[in-house]
N, C-alpha and C positions, 0 to 999 in steps of 0.2 A: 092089417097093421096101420096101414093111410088111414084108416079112419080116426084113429083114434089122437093122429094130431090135430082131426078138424073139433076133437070133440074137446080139448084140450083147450084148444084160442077159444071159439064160443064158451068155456066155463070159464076161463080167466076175463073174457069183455064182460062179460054178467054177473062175476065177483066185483069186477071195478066200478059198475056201476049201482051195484047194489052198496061199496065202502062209500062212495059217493055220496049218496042217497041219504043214508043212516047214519054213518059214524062222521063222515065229514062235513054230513049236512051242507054242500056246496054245490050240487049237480046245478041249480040253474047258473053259477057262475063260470061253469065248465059246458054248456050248450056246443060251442065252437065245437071242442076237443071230442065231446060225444057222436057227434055231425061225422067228424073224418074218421073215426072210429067207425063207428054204423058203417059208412058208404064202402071204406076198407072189407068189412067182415061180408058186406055183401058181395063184393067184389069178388072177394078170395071164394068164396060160398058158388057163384054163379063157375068161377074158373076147377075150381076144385070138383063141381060136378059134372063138366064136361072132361074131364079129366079121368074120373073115374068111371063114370056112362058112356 
């Protein structure tokens, strides 16, 4: 059942950046917020697998 909240943030960061991308056509004025986004999901990613391994 844990997994399925990591597979949830990773589909929601990759919805936002694909709304970004295409519909709002603004991802390069949002670089910053994609930055701490990224470094976040890695973060949580690196903690979340020692967690579960």
């Amino acid at each position: 059942m844990r997994i399925y909240g990591g597979i949830i943030i990773l589909f929601a960061f990759i919805c936002w950046v694909f709304y970004r991308l295409f519909i709002k056509k603004d991802l390069r004025q949002n670089l910053q917020a994609l930055g701490v986004y990224s470094s976040f999901v890695l973060v949580w990613a690196i903690i979340y697998a020692f967690i579960i391994y």
